[in-house]
C-alpha positions, 0 to 999 in steps of 0.5 A: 516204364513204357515196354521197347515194342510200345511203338512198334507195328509188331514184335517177335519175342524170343525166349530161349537160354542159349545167349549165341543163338538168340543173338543170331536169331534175332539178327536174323529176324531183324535182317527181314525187318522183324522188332524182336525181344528176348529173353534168356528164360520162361521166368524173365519172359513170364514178368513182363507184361506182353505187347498190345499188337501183333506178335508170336512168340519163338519158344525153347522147349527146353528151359532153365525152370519151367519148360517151353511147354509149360509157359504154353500150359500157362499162358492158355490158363491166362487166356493169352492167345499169342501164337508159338513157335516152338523151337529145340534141339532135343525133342521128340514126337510126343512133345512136338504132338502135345504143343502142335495140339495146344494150338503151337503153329509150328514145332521146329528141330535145331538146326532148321533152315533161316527160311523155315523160321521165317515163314513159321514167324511170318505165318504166326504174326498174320494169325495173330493179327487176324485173330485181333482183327476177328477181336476188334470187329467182335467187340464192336458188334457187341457194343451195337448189340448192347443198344438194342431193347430186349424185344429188339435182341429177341427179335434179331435173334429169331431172324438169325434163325431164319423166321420170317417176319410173320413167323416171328409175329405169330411167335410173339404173338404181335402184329406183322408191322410191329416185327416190320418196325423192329427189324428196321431199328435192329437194322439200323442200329446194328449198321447192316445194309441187308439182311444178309449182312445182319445176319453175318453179323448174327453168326459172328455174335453166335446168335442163331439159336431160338430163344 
C-alpha cells in the first residue's frame, strides 16, 4: 500500500492519544501549509514505515504504552534521525533534560502558544532537511572515493593531512611526478576544482589522519 505522505515535499507526524487535540494540532499545522500524519499511540506510530523526506515528529510524553521518551529511546536504537518535538502537559525538569539531551530540538508545556510550535516544527523540518542534504552529498563523495586505486586513496589521504607532494613522495618513497600524477587523477575524479575544495571534501569523508 503506497503511505499518504508518499508525494508530499515534507510531513509532520503527530503522535499523541488525545483525539481533540491532535485534530487541532493538525489544522493548525495545515493552516501554515504543513502535510500531517497522526497517530493515537507510540505503537500504531512505530508499525509504520516512516517517510523517505523531510519530516519531524511532535511527540506526547505521556502515552498509552511506551512512553514518548521511549519511542526516542527506540528510534536512536534504530539509527532513526527524525527530529522531535516534544509535547505534554505533565512534565518535568528531569524529563524535559533527558529528551533535550537525546537530540529532541524542543520540550514544549501544554498549553503552549500556536507560534511556539510552529517555529519548534518549522526548526525541526529545516534540520532534517539539511541532515539529508549532509547525507546525499556524503554519499556521493564516497561513490568518487570508491573509484580510486589504493595508492590514490592513500595518497588523498595524506594530502588531507596537509603534506606537500615531495613530502608525500619522500614518504612513499617514489618520485615527485609520480605523487604530481596521482594527485591529478584523485583530483579528477573526485570532482575538485582545487585543492581546497578536495580538501572539504576530505574533511567531509573524515580523512585527514596519517595512514
Amino acid at each position: 500500500m503506497t503511505e499518504p505522505w508518499s508525494r508530499e515535499e515534507s510531513v509532520v507526524i503527530l503522535v499523541d492519544d488525545d483525539e481533540s487535540f491532535r485534530n487541532a494540532l493538525a489544522q493548525l499545522l495545515q493552516l501554515v501549509g504543513l502535510r500531517t500524519v497522526c497517530f493515537s499511540s507510540a505503537q500504531e506510530f512505530l508499525q509504520r514505515k516512516l517517510p523517505d523526506l523531510p519530516s519531524c515528529l511532535v511527540l506526547d510524553v505521556r502515552l498509552p504504552g511506551a512512553s514518548g521518551l521511549n519511542v526516542q529511546e527506540n528510534l536512536a536504537k534504530e539509527g532513526i534521525k527524525i527530529p522531535i518535538v516534544f509535547v505534554t502537559a505533565h512534565g518535568d525538569i528531569p524529563m524535559s533534560v533527558r529528551a533535550m539531551k537525546a537530540g529532541a530540538v524542543e520540550f514544549l508545556a501544554k498549553p503552549f502558544r500556536d507560534d511556539e510550535l510552529l517555529d519548534a516544527v518549522h526548526l525541526a523540518l529545516t534540520k532534517d532537511r539539511t541532515r539529508r542534504e549532509r547525507e546525499r552529498a556524503n554519499a556521493h563523495l564516497r561513490s568518487r572515493l570508491a573509484t580510486l586505486t589504493p595508492r590514490e586513496h592513500q595518497i588523498m589521504d595524506f594530502i588531507a593531512t596537509g603534506m606537500l607532494n615531495k613530502q608525500i613522495a619522500a614518504r612513499l618513497g617514489i618520485a615527485d611526478i609520480t605523487v604530481k600524477i596521482h594527485r591529478g587523477n584523485v583530483m579528477r575524479k573526485m570532482g575538485a576544482r582545487s585543492l581546497a575544495e578536495l580538501l572539504k571534501m576530505a574533511q567531509m569523508l573524515g580523512l585527514g589522519v596519517e595512514p
